[in-house]
N, C-alpha and C positions, 0 to 999 in steps of 0.2 A: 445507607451503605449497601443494605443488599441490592438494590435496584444497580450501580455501583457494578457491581462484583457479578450480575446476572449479565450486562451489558457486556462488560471484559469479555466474559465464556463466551457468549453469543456473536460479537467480532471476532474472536478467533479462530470461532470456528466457519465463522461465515464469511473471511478474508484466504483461511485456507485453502475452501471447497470452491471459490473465487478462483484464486490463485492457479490451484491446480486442475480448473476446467480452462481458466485461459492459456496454460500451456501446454496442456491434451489434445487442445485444438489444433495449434501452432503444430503440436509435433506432429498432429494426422494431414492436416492440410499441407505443411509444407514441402515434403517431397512431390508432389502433383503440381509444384509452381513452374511455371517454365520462367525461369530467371536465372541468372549467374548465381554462385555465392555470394558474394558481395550483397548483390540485392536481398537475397534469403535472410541472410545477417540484418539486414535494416527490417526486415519483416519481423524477428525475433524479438530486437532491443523495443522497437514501438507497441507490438505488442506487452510485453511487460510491462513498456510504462505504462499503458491504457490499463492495465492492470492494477498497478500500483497506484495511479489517480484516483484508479476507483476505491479503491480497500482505504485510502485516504478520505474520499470522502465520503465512507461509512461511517467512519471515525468523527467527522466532521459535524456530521448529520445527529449521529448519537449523541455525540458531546453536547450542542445545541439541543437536542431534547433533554439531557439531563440536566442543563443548566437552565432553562426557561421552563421546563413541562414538570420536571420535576423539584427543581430547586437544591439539587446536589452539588452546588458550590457557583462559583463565578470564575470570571475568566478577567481578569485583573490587567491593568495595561490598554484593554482594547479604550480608546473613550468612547464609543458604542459599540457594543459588541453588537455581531451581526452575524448572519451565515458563515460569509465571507472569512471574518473573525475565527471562527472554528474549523471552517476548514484549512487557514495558513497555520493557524497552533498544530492543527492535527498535521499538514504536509512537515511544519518543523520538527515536533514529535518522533513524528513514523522513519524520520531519514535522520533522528539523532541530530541532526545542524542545532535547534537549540542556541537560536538568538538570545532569548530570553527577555526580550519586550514581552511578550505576553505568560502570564506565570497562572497557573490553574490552582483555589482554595478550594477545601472542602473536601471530601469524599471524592470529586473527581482526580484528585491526583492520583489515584490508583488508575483510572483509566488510562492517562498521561505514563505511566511505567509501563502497564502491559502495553501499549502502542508500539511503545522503543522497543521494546524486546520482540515482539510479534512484527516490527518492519524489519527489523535486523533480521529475521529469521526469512522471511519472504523475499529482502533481497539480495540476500545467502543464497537463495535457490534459485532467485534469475540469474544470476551470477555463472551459479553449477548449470546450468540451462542453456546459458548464450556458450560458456566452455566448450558441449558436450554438440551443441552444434556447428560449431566452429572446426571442432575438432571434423565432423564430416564433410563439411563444406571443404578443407582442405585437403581429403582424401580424394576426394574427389577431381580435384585438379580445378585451374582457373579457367577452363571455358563450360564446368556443369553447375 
């Protein structure tokens, strides 16, 4: 379980500082774009998601070492669990969808709650992000 609960802290902090270089970036580079809004806007939403696939499949990654390297539960449902395996429980997890074909035992079901809660929170902040540039994109008028 501690390995468990070392992992959570460590995603968290390391989907955060993710997170928030990949929209540092977006916000430094994107007025230097020569494109309409509109385009800016599709620069923004893809960025995030490239984001959010990735914080996904650190999750993914993790979860598969905790379940094969360490032996911190199974991953139930998969009939071979695989990479693969881990990273779509993790993409269900992290966006709360929550099929529920695949169900996590063990100690890793803590990692399966902070997920949900740490993807809710990150795409809480693309959300205020894609807003906040939108909002300039439209001050700006539709031919900048």
């Amino acid at each position: 379980m501690p390995s468990v609960i070392a992992a959570c802290c460590l995603l968290v902090v390391a989907t955060t500082v993710l997170h928030y270089e990949v929209l540092r970036l977006v916000n430094a580079r994107l007025p230097a774009l020569r494109m309409p809004g509109r385009a800016k806007l599709v620069v923004v939403i893809l960025a995030a998601f490239v984001a959010h696939a990735a914080e996904i499949g650190l999750y993914g990654l993790v979860l598969g070492a905790l379940v094969n390297g360490l032996g911190a539960g199974t991953l139930s449902g998969a009939a071979e669990p695989s990479i693969w395996s881990y990273i779509y429980f993790s993409a269900e997890t992290y966006t709360s969808l929550g099929f529920g074909d695949l169900t996590p035992t063990g100690p890793i079901r803590l990692l399966a709650g902070v997920e949900a809660l740490n993807g809710l929170l990150l795409i809480g902040w693309s959300a205020s992000f894609t807003y906040l540039a939108m909002e300039q994109f439209w001050k700006l008028g539709p031919d900048r």
